[in-house]
N, C-alpha and C positions, 0 to 999 in steps of 0.2 A: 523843474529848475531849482537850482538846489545857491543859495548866495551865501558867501561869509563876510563877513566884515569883523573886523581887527580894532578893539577901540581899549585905551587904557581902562577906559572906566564906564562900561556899557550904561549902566543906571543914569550919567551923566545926559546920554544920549534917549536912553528911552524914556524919562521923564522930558523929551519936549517933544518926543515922534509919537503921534498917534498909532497905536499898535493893539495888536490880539496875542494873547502869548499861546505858540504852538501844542499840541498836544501828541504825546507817542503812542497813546492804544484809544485815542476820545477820553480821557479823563485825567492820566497822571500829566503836567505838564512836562513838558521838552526844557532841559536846561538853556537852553538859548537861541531857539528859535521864535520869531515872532513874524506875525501876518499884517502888512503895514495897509491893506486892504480889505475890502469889506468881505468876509466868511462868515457861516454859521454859527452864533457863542451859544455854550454852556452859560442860562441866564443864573443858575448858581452859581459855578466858578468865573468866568467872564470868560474863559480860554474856548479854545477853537473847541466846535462839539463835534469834528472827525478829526482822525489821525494825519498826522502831516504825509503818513503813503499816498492813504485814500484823498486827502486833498489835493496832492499832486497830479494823481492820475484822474482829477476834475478839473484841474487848468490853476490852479492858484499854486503860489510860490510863497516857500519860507525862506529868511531872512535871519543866519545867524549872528548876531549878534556877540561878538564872544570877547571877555575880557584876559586880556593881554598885559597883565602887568609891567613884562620887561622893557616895555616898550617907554617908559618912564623915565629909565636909564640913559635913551637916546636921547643928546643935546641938540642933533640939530640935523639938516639932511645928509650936510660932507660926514657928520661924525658915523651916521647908518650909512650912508657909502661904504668907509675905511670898516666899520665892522662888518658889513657883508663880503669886502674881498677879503680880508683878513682872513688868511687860513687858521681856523680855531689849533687849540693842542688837543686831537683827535686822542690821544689815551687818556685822559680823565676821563671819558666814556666809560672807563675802568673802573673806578671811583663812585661807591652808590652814595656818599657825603656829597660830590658833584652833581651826579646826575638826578638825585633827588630834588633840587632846587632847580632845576629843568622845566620848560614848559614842553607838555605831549609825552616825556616818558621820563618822568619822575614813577618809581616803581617800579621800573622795568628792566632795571640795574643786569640782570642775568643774562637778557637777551643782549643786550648793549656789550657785556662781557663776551660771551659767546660770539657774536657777528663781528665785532672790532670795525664800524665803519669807519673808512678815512677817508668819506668825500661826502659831500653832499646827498648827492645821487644815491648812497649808500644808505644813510644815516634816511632819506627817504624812503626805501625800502624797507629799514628794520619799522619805522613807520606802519610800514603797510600792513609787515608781519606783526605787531601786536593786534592786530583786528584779526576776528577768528575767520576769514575764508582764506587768508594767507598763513596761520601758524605753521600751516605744515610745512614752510620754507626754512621755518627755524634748524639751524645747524649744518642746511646746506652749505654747496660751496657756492659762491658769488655771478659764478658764470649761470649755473642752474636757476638763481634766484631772480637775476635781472632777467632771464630769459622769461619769466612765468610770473613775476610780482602782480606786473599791471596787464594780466588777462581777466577782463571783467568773470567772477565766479558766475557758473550758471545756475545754483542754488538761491538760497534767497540769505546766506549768509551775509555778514555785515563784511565790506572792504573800504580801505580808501582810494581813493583815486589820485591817480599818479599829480594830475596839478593845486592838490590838495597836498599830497605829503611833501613834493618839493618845493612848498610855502613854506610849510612847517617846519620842515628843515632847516630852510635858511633862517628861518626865524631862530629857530635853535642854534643856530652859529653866531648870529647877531648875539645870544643870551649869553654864550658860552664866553665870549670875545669883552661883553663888559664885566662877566664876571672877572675876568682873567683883569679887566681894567679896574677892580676894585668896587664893583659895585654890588653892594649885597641886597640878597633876598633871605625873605624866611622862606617860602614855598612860592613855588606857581601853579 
């Protein structure tokens, strides 16, 4: 079971939730996963003493926890309403000064150039395509891509999965929509 949660300011929240903070191989920590139940610790590091694979495929679930800065921007729920249907301006996608200050693909300015999402559903797939079991969709054409995006990879390559990246997305239209409203970031 794989959980995300969206918080402006995760530390806010993980200084009152009793937690384990997840681990990638048993010892480097996981940027933002944590085990709000009782698992294995490393009594030197305090973090989980197996990998969050291996602890899934024993029944216990991570919890990522992950901060969301633009989410600060947002006044109120009507105001995230009108920015989520607000059709963003889909070619500053074009723009690495824009999309740099993006949350999920800040750096990815070339593929973003390349693919030219103008929808959601789109702009979730190039999503998908920065994670390496999907790169090879890079350059396609649109029809080929949505056909094959969200075919779980049979390898043990990393993807994302389709209600993950069209979160993400729309997150990224909300981000796009108050920048365009004047609200600045340094990075996300």
């Amino acid at each position: 079971m794989d959980i995300d949660i969206d918080f402006a300011d995760r530390n806010k929240v993980l200084n009152i939730v009793e937690h384990v903070p997840a681990t990638i191989d048993g010892i480097k920590k996981h940027n933002t996963g944590v085990y709000c139940h009782t698992i294995p610790i490393n009594p030197l590091t305090g973090q989980a003493s197996i990998d969050y694979k291996s602890a899934e495929s024993r029944g216990y679930f991570k919890i990522d926890f992950l901060n969301v800065s633009m989410y600060q921007g947002v006044k109120n729920e009507e105001h995230l309403i009108k920015l989520m249907s607000q059709k963003p301006l889909w070619d500053l996608l074009e723009q690495d000064e824009f999309t740099d200050l993006l949350f999920h693909v800040n750096g990815h300015g070339g593929i973003l150039r390349e693919m030219k999402p103008k929808s959601v559903e789109q702009l979730a797939a190039v999503l998908a395509m920065i994670r390496p079991a999907k790169r090879h969709l890079i350059g396609q054409d649109w029809s080929k891509v949505m056909t094959e995006v969200w075919i779980k990879p049979t390898n043990d390559d990393y993807y994302f999965k389709k209600a993950h990246a069209v979160a993400y997305a729309m997150a990224i239209v909300v981000q796009m929509n108050l920048i365009c409203e004047g609200v600045s970031y340094e990075h996300s």
